[in-house]
C-alpha positions, 0 to 999 in steps of 0.5 A: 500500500502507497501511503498517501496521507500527509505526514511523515510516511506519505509516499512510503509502502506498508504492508497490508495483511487482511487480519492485522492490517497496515504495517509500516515496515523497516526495511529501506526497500519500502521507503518508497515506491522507486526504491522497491521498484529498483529492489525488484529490478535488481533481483530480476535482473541477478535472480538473488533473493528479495525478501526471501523470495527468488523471481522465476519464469514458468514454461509459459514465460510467467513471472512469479516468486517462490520462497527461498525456504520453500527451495533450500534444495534447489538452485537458483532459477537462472536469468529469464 
């Protein structure tokens, strides 16, 4: 969620969960919109984790993110 509210967090991103709700969350990749989108970028562009999830291309050429921890036995995807 893009934070469009004056004040000190306006145009930062938090999470948003259906039970707890909005969490401003620490990490300096959710200052803003631009700094996340470069995070992801940057993790597309070296399939290294981003937040414990790996960017993979299924057979359909579809982008989707698996849980590290979900593939501690498997390699990293190579690059799309």
């Amino acid at each position: 969620m893009l934070d469009h509210r004056p004040g000190i967090d306006r145009g930062r991103l938090h999470e948003a969960e259906p039970v707890e709700g909005v969490m401003r969350v620490s990490h300096e990749k959710w200052a803003s919109l631009p700094l996340l989108m470069g995070a992801v970028a940057t993790s597309m562009e070296t399939s290294q984790p981003l937040n414990g999830d790996v960017p993979v291309v299924d057979e359909e050429q579809r982008l989707h993110w698996e849980s590290v921890r979900l593939r501690a036995d498997a390699p990293l995807p190579l690059r799309a």
